[in-house]
C-alpha positions in Angstrom: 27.3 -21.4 -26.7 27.1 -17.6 -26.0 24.2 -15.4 -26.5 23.1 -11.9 -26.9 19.8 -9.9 -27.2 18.1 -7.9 -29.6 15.0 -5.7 -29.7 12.4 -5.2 -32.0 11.6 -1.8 -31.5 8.5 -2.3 -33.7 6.8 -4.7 -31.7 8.7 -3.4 -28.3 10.0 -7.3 -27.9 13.7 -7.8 -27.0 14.3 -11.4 -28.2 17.7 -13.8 -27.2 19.7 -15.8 -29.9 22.1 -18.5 -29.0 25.6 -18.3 -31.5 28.5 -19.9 -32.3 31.9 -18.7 -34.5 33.3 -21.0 -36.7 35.8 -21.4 -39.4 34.1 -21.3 -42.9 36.9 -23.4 -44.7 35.3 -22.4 -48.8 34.8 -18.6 -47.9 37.8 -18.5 -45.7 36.2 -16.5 -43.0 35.0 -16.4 -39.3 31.4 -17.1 -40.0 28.4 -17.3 -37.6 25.1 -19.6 -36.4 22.3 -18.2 -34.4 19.6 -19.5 -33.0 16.4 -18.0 -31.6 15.4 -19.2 -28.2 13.2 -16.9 -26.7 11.9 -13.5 -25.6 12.5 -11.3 -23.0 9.5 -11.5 -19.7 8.9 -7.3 -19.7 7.9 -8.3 -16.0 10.2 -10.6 -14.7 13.0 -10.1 -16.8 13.2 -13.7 -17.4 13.9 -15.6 -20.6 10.5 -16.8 -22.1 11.3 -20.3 -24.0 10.0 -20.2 -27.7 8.9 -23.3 -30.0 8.9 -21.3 -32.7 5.5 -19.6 -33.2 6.0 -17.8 -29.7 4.2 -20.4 -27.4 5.0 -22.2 -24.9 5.5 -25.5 -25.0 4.7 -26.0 -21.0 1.4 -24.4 -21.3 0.2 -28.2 -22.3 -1.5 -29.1 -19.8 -0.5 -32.9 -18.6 -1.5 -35.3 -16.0 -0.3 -38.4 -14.9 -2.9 -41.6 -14.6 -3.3 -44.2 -12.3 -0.9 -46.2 -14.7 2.0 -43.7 -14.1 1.4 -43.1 -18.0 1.7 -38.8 -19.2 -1.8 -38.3 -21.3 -3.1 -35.4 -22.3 -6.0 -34.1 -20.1 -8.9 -33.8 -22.3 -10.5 -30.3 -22.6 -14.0 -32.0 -21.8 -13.3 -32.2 -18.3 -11.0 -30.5 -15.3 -11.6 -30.7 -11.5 -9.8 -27.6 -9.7 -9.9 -26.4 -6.4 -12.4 -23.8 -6.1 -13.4 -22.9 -2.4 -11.4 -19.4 -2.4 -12.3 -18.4 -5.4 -16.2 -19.3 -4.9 -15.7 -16.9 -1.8 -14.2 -14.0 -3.4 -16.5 -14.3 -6.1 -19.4 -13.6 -4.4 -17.7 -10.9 -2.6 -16.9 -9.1 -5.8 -20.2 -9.4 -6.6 -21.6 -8.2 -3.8 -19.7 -5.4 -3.3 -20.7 -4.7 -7.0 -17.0 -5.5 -8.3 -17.2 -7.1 -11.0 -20.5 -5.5 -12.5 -18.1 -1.9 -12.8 -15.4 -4.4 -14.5 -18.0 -5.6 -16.7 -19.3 -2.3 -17.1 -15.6 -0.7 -17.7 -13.4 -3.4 -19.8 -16.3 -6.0 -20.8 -13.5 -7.8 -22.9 -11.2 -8.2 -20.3 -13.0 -8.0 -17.3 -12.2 -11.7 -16.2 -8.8 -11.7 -16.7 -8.6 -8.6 -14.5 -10.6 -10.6 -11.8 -8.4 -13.5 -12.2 -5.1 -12.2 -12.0 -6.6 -10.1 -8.7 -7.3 -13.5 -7.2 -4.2 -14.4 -7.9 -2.5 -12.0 -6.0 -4.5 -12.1 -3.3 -4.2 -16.3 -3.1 -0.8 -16.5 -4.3 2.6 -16.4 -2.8 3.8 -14.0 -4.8 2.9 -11.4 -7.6 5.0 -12.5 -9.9 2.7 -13.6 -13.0 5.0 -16.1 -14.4 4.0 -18.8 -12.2 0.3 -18.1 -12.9 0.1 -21.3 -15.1 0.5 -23.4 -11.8 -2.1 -21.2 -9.9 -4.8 -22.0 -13.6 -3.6 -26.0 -13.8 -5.0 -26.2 -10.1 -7.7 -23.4 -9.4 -10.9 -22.3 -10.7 -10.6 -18.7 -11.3 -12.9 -16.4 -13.5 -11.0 -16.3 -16.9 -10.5 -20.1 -16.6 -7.3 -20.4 -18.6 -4.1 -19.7 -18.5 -2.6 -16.2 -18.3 1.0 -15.9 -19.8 3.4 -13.5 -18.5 3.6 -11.8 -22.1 -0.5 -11.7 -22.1 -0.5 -10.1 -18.8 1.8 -7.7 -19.6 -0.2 -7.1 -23.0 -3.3 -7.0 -20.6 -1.6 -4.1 -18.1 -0.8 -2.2 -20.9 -3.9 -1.8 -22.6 -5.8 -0.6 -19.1 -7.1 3.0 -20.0 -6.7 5.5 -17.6 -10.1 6.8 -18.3 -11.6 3.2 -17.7 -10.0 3.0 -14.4 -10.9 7.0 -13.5 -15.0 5.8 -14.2 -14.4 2.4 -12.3 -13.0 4.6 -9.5 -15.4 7.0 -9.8 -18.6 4.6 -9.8 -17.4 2.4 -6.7 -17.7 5.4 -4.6 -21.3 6.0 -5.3 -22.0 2.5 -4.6 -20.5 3.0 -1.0 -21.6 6.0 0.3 -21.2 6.5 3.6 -20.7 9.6 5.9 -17.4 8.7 7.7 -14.4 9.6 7.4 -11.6 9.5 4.8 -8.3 7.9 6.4 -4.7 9.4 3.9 -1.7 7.5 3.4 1.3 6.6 1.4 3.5 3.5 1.4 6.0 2.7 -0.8 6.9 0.1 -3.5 10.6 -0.9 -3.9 12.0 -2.1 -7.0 15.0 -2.7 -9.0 14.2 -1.2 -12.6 16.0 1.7 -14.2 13.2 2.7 -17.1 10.8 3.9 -14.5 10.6 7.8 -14.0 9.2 7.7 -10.5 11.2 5.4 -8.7 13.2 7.6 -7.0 15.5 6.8 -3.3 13.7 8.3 -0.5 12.0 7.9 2.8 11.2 4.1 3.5 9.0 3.4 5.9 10.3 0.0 6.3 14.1 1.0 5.8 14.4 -0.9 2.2 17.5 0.5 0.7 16.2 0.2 -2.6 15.0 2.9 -5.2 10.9 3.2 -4.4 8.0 4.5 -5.8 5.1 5.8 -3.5 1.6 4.9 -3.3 -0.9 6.7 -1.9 -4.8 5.4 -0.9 -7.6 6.7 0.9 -9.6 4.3 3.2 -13.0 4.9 4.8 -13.1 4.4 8.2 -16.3 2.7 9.1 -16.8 1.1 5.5 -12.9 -0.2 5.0 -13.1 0.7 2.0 -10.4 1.9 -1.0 -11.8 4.7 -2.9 -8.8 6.3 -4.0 -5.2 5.4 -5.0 -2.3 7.0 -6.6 1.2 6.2 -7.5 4.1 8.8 -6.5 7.5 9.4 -7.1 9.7 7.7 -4.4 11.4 10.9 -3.2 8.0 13.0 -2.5 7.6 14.2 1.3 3.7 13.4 2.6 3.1 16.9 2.8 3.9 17.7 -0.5 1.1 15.5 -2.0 -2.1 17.0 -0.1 -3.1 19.5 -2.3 -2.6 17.3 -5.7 -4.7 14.7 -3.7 -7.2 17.7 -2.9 -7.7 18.5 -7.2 -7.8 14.9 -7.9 -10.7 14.0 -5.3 -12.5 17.4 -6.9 -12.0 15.8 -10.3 -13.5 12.8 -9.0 -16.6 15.1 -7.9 -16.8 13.9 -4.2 -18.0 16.4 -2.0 -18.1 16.6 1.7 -15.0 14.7 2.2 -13.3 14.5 6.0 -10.2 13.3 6.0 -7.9 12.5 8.8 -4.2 12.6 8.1 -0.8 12.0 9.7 1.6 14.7 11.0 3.8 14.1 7.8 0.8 16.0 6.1 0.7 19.0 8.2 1.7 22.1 7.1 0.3 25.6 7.0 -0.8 25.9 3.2 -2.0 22.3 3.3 -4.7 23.7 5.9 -5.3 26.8 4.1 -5.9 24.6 0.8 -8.5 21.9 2.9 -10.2 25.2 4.4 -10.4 26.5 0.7 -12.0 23.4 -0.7 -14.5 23.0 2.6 -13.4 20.0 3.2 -13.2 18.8 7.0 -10.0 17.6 8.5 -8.7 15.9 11.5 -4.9 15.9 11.7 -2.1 16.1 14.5 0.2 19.7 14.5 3.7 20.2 15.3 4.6 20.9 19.0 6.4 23.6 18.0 3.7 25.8 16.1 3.4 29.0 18.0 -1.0 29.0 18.3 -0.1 25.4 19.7 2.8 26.4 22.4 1.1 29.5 23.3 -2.5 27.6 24.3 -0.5 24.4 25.6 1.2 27.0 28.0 -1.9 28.3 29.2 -3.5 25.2 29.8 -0.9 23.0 30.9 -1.3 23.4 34.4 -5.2 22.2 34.6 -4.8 19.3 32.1 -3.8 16.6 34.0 -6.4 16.8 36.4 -9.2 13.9 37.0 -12.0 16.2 34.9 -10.1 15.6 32.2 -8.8 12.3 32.5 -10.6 9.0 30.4 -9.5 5.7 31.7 -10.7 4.2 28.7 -7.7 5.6 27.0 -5.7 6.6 30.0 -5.2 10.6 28.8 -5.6 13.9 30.1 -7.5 15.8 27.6 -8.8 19.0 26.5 -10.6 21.2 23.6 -10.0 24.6 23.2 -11.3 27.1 19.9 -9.0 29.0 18.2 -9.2 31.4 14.8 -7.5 29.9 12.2 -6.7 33.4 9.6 -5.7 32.3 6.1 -6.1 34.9 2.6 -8.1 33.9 -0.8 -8.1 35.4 -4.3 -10.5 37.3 -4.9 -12.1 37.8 -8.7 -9.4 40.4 -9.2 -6.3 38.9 -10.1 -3.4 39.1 -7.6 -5.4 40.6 -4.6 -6.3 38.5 -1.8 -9.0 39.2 1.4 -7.7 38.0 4.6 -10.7 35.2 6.4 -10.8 33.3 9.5 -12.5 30.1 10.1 -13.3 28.4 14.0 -10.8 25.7 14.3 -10.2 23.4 17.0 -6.9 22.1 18.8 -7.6 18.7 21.7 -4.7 18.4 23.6 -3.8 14.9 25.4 -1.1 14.1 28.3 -0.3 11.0 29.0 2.3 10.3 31.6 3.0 6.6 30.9 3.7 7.9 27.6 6.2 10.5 28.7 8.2 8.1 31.0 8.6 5.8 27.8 9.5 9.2 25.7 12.1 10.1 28.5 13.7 6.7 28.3 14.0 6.6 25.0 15.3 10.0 24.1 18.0 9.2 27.4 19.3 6.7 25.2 19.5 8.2 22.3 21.7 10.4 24.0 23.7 8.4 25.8 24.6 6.7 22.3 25.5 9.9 20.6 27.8 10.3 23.7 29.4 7.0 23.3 29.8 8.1 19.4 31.8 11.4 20.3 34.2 9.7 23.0 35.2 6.7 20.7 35.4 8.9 17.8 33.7 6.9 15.8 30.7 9.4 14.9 28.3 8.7 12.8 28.0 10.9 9.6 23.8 10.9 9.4 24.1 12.0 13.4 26.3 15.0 12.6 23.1 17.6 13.8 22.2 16.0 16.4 25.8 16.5 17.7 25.5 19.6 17.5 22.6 20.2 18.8 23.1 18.4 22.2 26.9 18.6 23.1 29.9 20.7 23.3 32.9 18.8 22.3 36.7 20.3 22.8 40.0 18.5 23.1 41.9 18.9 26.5 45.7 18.4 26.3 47.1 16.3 28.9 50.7 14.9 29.0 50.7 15.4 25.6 47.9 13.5 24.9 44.2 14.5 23.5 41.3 13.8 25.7 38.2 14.5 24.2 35.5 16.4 26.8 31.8 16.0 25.8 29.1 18.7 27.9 25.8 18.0 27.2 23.7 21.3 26.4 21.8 20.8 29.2 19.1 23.8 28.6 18.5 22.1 24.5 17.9 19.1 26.3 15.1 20.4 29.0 13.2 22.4 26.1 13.4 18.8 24.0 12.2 16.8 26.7 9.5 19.8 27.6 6.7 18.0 25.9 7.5 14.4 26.4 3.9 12.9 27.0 1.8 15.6 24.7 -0.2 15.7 21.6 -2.3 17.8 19.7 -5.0 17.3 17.5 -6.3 20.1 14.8 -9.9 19.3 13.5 -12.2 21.3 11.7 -15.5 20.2 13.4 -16.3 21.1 16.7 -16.1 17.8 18.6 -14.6 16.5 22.0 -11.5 15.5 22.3 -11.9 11.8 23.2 -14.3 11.6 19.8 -11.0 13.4 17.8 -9.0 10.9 19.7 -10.8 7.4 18.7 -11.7 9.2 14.7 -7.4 9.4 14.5 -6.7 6.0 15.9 -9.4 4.7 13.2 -6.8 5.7 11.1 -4.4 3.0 11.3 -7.0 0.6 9.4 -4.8 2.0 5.6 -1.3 0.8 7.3 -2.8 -2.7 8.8 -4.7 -3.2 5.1 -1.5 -2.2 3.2 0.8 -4.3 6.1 -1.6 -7.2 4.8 -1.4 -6.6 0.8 2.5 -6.1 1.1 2.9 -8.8 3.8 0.8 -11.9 3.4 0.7 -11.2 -0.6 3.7 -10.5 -1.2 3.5 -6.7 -2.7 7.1 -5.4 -2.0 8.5 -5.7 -5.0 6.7 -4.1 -8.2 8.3 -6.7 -10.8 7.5 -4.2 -13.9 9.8 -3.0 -16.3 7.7 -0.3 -18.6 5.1 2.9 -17.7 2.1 1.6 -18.9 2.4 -1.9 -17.3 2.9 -0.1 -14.1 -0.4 1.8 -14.1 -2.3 -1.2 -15.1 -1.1 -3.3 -12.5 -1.5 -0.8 -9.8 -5.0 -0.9 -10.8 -5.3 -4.6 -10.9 -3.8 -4.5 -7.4 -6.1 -1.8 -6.1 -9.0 -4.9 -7.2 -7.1 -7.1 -5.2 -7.2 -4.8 -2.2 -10.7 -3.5 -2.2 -11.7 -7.3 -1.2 -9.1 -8.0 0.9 -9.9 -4.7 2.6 -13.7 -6.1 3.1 -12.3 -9.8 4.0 -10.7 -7.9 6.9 -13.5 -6.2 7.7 -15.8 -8.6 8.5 -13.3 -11.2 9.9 -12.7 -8.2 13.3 -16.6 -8.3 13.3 -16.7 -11.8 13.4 -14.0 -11.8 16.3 -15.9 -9.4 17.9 -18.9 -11.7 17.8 -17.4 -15.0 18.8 -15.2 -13.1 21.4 -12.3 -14.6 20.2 -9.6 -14.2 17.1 -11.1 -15.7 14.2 -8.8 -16.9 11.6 -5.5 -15.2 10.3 -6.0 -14.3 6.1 -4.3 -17.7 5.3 -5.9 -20.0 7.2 -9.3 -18.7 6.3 -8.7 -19.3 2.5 -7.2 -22.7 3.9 -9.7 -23.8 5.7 -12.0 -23.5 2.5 -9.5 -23.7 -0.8 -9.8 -28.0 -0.2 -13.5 -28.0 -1.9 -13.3 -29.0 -5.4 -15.3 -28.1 -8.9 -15.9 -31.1 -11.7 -16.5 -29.5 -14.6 -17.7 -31.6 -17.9 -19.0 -30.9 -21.1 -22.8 -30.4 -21.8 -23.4 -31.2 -17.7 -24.0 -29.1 -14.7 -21.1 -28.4 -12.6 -20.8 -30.2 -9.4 -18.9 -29.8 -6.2 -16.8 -31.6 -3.6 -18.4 -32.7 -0.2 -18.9 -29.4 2.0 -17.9 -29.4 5.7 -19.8 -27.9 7.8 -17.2 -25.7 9.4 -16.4 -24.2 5.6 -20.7 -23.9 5.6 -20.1 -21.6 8.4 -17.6 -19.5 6.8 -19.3 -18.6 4.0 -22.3 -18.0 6.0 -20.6 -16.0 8.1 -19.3 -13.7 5.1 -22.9 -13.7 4.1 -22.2 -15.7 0.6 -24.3 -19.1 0.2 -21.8 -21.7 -0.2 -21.3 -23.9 -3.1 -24.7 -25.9 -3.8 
């Protein structure tokens, strides 16, 4: 049999008929039969079996007893396993979670929770296997989630409900630290979404993307900001929308540190603007930074300014940062200054490995041009560092490639060198550790898109996209605090703790018995999984 699709614009469902032609001897025509079998999975794009009042018949749930006989598992009773979702209750809970969720979408508040436990728990975050993850866990919701209900569920997340959720976990988490900026990106296949666009991956996916950007404390590892981006933005291009948004969010007396992709002089001027303190490496080649790095390049690597700790040459120095405002009359600006400060490092294990690596880069684009076989993306950098001409000899070409040999020197100049810009006036080993901090959003985001399974967004419409970004922004705020205290724990038993999957391992074997009109009981407790959730501060299950 054949089949083909049709949507119900009404209802926004597309459904899928199964025909087949015949021969219609009376009316003496080709004639057809159809039959419904299902609807389209907006998510997954896969075909949802009907049985006729749009259920289905697999969410039954079965089991098979000790006679090898199929019964149906009375709704009375279940036993589930319930030791990783016991602990990230009480985290949610703790970190005053699942209150806001109350607080925010009190009719859907569990199902939120669940399918956040699911993605952090499960393989994958594809929600039509979430019937397998209900038949054997205990999760908040308690029953099953089908992939049309979640999508239903995504749908109908208000953006205002998530902009107070946001809003309100901040206040419970205040903390004067600062604000580590980022973006990631999300591949995916679909065609209906606006913002998935092909551009930089930092992971080299070629696949359309769309970007995601989050702010991360530094000392509390905490999430308290996220938004989705069109896949072809550049870093620096989002600063100043991120700068309105955190104003509309009212929090004042940010600092954020920020990668070199977010330099640039009006993102500075904008920060400056907004009083908002920064910390962010500049380009090498901006001329307040070659002009002081030439004055001072001579004393830095000396052992005053070297810390072993870190193994750097380092140094402060003040300069006047001059930027212009609006004034009250439209179109004219006044000219101001603020103290900034630039900490310049040298490292020369660092420049060796520079040195070497730029050699061979080289070497390879030299290979490229005396093959002939360039390289169309490597075009510039042809340019840039050879001469090529063709020598006739015996009537044959030889191609001669000179190196640019003065191009090359001013590359390799400052191999070894880096340079900080912050707006407080701190030392330059204190600027150093506050930017390495940094890398806490790319471990917690390598850990979401990693271990979870985040890589692939699996949504076909707007509005299912904005819900489940939310949803997964739950999932990482208590991943992001799992993490958290598992390097203190390390730190305190001097020795790596447990890896994401073996701690929910380690605990996800204790069971729950529930039964009707009795307390619920639970499995025998080791005392190693006592430990654990003593160790995340949550009494374990009684």
């Amino acid at each position: 049999m054949k089949t083909y699709k049709s949507h119900n614009k009404k209802y926004n469902i597309t459904y899928v008929y199964e025909y087949v032609n015949y021969w219609d001897k009376a009316k003496k025509q080709s004639r057809t039969k159809q039959k419904l079998i299902g609807r389209i999975d907006p998510v997954t794009g896969e075909v949802i079996p009907t049985d006729g009042r749009m259920r289905k018949a697999q969410e039954r749930k079965i089991e098979n007893n000790a006679a090898g006989k199929s019964i149906v598992m009375s709704p009375d009773y279940s036993r589930k396993y319930c030791g990783a979702t016991y602990l990230l209750d009480g985290i949610s809970n703790k970190l005053g979670v699942t209150n806001l969720l109350k607080q925010n979408f009190p009719d859907t508040y569990k199902q939120l929770l669940s399918i956040a436990y699911y993605i952090i728990l499960g393989k994958s975050n594809a929600l039509c296997n979430f019937d397998q993850f209900d038949h054997h866990t205990k999760h908040p919701y308690n029953q099953n989630i089908p992939s049309q209900r979640s999508s239903e569920l995504f749908i109908n997340i208000s953006q205002q409900a998530t902009f107070d959720f946001v809003k309100q976990f901040k206040t419970l988490h205040t903390e004067c630290e600062y604000w580590a900026y980022d973006t990631t990106s999300f591949s995916s296949f679909s065609e209906k979404l606006r913002q998935i666009k092909f551009g930089y991956n930092k992971e080299n996916d070629i696949i359309a993307q769309l970007n995601f950007a989050v702010v991360f404390g530094e000392k509390s590892n905490m999430p308290f900001y996220y938004r989705k981006l069109t896949g072809n933005v550049p870093d620096s291009k989002t600063v100043k929308i991120l700068i309105d948004e955190l104003n509309d969010y009212h929090f004042e007396k940010l600092k954020l540190v920020m990668d070199k992709g977010n330099f640039s002089v009006d993102n500075i001027n904008s920060l400056i603007e907004n009083q908002y303190d920064f910390l962010i490496p500049s380009k090498m080649q901006m001329k307040f930074v070659k002009n002081d790095l030439e004055t001072i390049k001579s004393e830095l690597p000396c052992f005053e300014n070297y810390n072993a700790h870190h193994n750097v040459y380092s140094k402060t120095t003040p300069i006047k940062w001059e930027y212009q405002v609006f004034t009250q009359e439209p179109d004219i600006k006044v000219k101001k200054d603020k103290n900034l400060y630039l900490h310049f490092y040298f490292n020369p294990e660092q420049k060796e490995k520079d040195m070497k690596k730029f050699n061979r880069k080289l070497d390879d684009l030299r290979q490229e041009l005396l093959s002939g076989e360039e390289q169309k993306q490597n075009k510039v950098e042809y340019n840039k560092y050879f001469n090529v001409s063709i020598l006739q000899i015996n009537d044959e070409e030889k191609i001669i490639v000179s190196p640019k040999e003065s191009v090359i020197k001013e590359a390799m100049k400052n191999f070894g060198y880096m340079v900080l810009l912050s707006s407080e006036n701190m030392d330059s080993i204190t600027a150093l550790e506050i930017y390495r901090n940094k890398d806490i959003v790319e471990k917690a985001i390598c850990t979401i898109k990693g271990t979870q399974g985040f890589r692939r967004l699996l949504v076909s419409n707007e509005k299912s996209l904005e819900g489940k970004m939310f949803v997964e922004y739950i999932a990482l705020i208590l991943l992001s605090h799992i993490k958290k205290q598992m390097e203190k724990l390390a730190l305190k038993y001097n020795k790596k703790y447990y890896t994401m999957q073996k701690l929910f391992s380690a605990i996800d074997s204790i069971e729950c018995f529930e039964c009707k009109n009795k307390k619920i009981r639970y499995s025998e407790i080791s005392e190693k999984q006592k430990i654990i959730f003593k160790d995340f501060e949550i009494n374990h299950p009684a």
